[in-house]
LUMMIDO-913708 format. One line per field, with one value per residue (C-alpha): residue number from 1; x, y negated, z. Coordinates in nm, 2 decimals, decimal comma. Layout:
<recs>
pake: [NUM / ...]
xx: [X / ...]
yy: [Y / ...]
zz: [Z / ...]
</recs>
This chain:
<recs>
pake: [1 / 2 / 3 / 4 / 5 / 6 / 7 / 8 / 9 / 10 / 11 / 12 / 13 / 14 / 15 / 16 / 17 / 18 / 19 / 20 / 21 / 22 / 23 / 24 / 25 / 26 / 27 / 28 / 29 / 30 / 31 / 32 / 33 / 34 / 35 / 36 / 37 / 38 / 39 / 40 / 41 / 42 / 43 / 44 / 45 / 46 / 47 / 48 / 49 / 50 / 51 / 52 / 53 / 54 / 55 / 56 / 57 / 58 / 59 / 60 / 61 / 62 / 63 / 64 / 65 / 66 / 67 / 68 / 69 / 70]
xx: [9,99 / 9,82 / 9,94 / 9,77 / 10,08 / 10,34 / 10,51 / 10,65 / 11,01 / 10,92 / 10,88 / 10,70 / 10,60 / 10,18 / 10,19 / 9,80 / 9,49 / 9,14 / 8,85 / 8,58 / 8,63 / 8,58 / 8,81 / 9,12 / 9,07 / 9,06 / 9,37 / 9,54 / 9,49 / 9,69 / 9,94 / 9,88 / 9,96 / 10,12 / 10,50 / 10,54 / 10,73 / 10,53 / 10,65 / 10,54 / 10,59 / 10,36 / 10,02 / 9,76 / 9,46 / 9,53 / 9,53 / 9,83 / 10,07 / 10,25 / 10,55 / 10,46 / 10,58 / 10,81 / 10,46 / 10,31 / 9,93 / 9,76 / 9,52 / 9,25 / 9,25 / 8,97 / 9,16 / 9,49 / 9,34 / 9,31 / 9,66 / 9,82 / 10,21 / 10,49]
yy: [-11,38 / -11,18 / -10,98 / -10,70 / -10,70 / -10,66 / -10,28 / -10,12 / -10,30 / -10,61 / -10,95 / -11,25 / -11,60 / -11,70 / -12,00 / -11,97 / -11,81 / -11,85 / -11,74 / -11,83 / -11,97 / -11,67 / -11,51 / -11,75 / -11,82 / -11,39 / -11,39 / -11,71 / -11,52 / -11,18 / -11,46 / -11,51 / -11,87 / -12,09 / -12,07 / -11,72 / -11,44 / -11,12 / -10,78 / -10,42 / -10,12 / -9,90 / -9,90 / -9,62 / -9,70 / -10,07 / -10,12 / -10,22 / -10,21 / -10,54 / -10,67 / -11,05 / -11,23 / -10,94 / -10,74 / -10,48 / -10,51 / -10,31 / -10,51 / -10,38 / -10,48 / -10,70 / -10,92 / -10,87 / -11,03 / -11,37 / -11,38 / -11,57 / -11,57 / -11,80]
zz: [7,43 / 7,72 / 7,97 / 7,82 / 7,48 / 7,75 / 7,79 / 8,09 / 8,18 / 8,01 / 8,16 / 8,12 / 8,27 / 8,28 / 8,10 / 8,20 / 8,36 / 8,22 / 8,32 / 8,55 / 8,85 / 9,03 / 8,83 / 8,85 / 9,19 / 9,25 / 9,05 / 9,20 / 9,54 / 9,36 / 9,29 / 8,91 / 8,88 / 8,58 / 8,60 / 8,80 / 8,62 / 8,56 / 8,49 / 8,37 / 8,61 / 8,44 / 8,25 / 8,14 / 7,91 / 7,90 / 8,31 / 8,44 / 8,74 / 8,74 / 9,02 / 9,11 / 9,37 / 9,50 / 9,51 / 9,30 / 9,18 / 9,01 / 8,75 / 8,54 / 8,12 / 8,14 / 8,42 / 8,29 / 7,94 / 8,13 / 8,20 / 7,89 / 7,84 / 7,73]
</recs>
């Protein structure tokens, strides 16, 4: 499932990225790699504020759509 189903306060781990390989390696970079937990601060009209990495990112829906979940 992507990143995009998840709701504020729920959790996840990226089981993987697609994309092209601009776009993995951008997200890579944000810390988006297979295995790391994910979660939902907040989101409005499908963008999304995520904590990863003890970080917070904000992530637009058309990036956070290459992020696939366990």
């Amino acid at each position: 499932m992507p990143l995009t189903f998840l709701r504020p306060g729920e959790t996840g781990t990226i089981r993987r990225v697609s994309g092209a390989d601009d776009t993995r390696r951008f997200l890579a970079n944000l810390g988006f790699v297979d295995g790391s937990e994910v979660s939902v601060i907040s989101e409005l009209s499908g963008n999304l504020i995520v904590n990863i990495k003890d970080s917070r990112v904000a992530i637009n829906k058309e990036m956070a759509k290459h992020v696939m979940l366990r």
